[in-house]
C-alpha positions as CSV (number, residue, x, y, z in Angstrom):
1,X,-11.1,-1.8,11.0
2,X,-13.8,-3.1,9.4
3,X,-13.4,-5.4,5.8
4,X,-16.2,-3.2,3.9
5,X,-15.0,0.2,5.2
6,X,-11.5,-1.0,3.7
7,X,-12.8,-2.4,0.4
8,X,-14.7,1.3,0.3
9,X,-11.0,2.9,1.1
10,X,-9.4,1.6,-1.6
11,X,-11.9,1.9,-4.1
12,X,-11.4,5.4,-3.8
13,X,-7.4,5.1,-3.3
14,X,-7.3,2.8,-6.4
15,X,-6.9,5.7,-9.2
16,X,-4.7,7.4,-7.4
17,X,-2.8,5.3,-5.5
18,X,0.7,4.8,-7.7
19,X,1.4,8.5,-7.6
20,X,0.5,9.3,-3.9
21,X,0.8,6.6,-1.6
22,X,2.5,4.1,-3.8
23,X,5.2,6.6,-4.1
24,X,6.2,6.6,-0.4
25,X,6.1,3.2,-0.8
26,X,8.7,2.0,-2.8
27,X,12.2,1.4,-1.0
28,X,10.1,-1.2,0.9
29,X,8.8,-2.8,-1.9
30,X,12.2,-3.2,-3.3
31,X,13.7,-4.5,-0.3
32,X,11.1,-7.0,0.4
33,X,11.4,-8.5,-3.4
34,X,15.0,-8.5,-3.1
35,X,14.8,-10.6,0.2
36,X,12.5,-12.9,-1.3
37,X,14.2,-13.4,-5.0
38,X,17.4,-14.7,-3.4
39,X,15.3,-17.7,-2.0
40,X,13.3,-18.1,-5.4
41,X,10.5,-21.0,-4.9
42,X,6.4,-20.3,-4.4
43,X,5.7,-17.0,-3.2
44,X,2.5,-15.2,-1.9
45,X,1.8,-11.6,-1.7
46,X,-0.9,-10.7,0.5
47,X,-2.8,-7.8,-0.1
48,X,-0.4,-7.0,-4.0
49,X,-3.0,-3.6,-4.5
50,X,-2.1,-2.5,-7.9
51,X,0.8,-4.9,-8.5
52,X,3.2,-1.9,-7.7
53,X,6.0,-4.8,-6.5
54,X,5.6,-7.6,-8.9
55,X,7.7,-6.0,-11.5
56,X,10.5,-6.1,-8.5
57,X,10.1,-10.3,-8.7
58,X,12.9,-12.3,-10.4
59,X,11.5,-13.9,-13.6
60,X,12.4,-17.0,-12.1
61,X,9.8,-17.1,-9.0
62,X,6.2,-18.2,-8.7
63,X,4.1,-15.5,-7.6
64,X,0.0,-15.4,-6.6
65,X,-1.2,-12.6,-5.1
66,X,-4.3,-11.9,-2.8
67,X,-6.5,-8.7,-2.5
68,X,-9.7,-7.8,-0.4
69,X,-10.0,-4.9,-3.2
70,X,-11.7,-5.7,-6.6
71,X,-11.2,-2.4,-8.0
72,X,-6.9,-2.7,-6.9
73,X,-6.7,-6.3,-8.6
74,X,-8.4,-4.8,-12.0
75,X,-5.2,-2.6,-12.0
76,X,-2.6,-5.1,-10.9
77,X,-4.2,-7.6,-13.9
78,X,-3.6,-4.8,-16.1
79,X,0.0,-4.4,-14.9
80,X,0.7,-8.0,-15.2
81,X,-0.8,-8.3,-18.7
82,X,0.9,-4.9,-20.1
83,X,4.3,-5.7,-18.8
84,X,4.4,-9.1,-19.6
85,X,5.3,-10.7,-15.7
86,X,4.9,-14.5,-16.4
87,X,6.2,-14.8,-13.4
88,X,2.8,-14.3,-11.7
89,X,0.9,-17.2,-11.4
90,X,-2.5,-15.9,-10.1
91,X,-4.2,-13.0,-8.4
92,X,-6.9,-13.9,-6.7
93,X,-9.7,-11.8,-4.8
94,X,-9.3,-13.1,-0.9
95,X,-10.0,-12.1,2.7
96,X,-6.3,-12.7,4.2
97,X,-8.3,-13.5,7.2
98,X,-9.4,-17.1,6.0
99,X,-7.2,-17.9,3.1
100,X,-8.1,-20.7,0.1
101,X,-5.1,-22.1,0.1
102,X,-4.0,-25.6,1.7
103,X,-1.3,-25.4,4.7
104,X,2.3,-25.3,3.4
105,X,1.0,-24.1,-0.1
106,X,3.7,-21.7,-0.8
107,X,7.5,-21.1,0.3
108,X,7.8,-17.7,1.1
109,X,5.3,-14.5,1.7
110,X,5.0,-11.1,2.1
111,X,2.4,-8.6,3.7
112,X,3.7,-4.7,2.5
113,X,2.1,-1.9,4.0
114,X,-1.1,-3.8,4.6
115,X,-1.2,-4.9,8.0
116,X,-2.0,-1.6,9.7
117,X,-5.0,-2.2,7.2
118,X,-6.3,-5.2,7.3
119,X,-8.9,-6.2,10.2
120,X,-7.7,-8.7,12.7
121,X,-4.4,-8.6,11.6
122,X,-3.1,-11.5,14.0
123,X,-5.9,-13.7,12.4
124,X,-3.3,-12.6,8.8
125,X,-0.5,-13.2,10.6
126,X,-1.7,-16.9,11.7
127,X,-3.1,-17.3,8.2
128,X,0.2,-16.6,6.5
129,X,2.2,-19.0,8.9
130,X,-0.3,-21.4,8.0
131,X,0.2,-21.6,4.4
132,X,3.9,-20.8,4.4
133,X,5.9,-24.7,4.5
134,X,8.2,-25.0,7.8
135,X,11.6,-23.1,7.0
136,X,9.9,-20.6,4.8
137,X,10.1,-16.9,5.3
138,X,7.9,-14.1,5.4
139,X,8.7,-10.6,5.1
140,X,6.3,-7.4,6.5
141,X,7.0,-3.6,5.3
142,X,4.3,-1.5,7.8
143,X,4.4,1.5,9.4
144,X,4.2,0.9,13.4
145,X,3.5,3.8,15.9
146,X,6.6,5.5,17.6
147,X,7.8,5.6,20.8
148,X,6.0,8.6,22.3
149,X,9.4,9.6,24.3
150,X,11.5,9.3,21.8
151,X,9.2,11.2,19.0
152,X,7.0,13.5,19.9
153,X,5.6,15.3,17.6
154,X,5.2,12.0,15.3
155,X,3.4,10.4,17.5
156,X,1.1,13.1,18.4
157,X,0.3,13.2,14.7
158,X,-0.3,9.4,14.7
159,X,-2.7,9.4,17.6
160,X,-4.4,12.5,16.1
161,X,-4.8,10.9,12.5
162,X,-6.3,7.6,14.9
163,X,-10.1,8.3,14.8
164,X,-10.0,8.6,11.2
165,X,-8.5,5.0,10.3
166,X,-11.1,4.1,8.7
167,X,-11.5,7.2,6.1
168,X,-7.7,7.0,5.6
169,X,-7.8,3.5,4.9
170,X,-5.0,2.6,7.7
171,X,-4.1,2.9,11.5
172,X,-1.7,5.3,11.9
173,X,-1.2,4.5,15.8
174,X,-0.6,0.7,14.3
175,X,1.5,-1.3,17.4
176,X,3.7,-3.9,16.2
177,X,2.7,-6.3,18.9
178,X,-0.2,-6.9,16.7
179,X,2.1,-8.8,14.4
180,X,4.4,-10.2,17.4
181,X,3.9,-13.5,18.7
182,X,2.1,-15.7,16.2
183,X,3.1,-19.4,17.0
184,X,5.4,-21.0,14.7
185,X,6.9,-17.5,13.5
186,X,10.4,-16.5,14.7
187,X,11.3,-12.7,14.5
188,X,14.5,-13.0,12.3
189,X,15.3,-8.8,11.4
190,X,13.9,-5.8,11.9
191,X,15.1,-2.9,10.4
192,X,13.8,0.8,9.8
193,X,13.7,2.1,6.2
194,X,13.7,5.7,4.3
195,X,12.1,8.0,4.3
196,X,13.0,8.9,7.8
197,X,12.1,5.5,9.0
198,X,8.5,5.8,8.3
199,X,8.3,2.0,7.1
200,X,10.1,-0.8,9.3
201,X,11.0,-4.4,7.5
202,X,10.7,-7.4,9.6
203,X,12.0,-10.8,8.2
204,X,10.0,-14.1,9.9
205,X,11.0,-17.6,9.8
206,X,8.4,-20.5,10.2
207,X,9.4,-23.0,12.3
């Protein structure tokens, strides 16, 4: 998927997005804050979109978060300023690919439902264990394509919604090996969440 046809994507998703997508959304964004609050410390969110999960953030965290999407940060400043967060430090305008941060800049991270979106998504995954210090976590939400034998008729609808990935703004045949196997990252959970395990969370420790 290419950067521009994403940044083009979510311009158009960015009025709407709370209400439609945002709405599916939301168990994982709870359960990745929740992960994440009980370690406290520096914390990066890659790719925050409208800030729909900082309000989720103890008050007692450090948050910055990254977006390829000019038009998404406008709304998650907006958030920030109307709800008061002090807890977010920064949101910054970034391509996740080659992140302006220093190595070990932050304790923890998170990447929710943005992988399947994001071009070269093991170059993000490398990026993240980059910046996040040794012992640090980071948690994904994504949706990952299904095991053809074991759903059918979902996974006919993934690989039919394919071609159009970058319209819809995400790949809906997404394989979790593309987030598998970055050195230094260890594969800690995995779980599948509601509604009908759509989402899956994986937790990652850096080594």
């Amino acid at each position: 998927m290419d950067l521009n046809a994403v940044r083009k994507s979510y311009a158009r998703w960015a009025p709407i997005y709370d209400h439609t997508f945002g709405a599916v959304t939301r168990v994982g964004r709870r359960r990745a804050a929740d992960a994440l609050n009980g370690l406290g410390g520096r914390i990066l969110e890659v790719g925050v979109g409208t800030g729909l999960s900082l309000p989720s953030y103890r008050a007692d965290v450090a948050v910055t978060g990254i977006d390829a999407s000019a038009e998404m940060l406008e709304k998650a400043r907006a958030r920030v300023a109307e709800q008061g967060l002090t807890h977010v430090r920064d949101l910054r305008l970034m391509d996740a690919r080659a992140m302006e941060f220093p190595d070990n800049s932050f304790d923890h991270a998170s990447a929710l439902h943005i992988m399947s979106v994001v071009p070269e998504p093991e170059r993000v995954m490398a990026e993240m264990a980059r910046v996040v210090r040794p012992g640090g976590t980071i948690v994904l939400v994504n949706h990952f394509a299904r095991d053809a034998d074991r759903s059918a008729a979902l996974s006919w609808l993934e690989r039919a919604a394919a071609p159009f990935a970058d319209r819809l703004g995400w790949h809906s045949d997404f394989a979790r090996d593309h987030v598998l196997g970055t050195p230094g990252l260890e594969l800690v959970e995995e779980s599948s969440l509601p509604p009908l395990g759509l989402m899956t969370l994986m937790r990652f420790r850096k080594l």
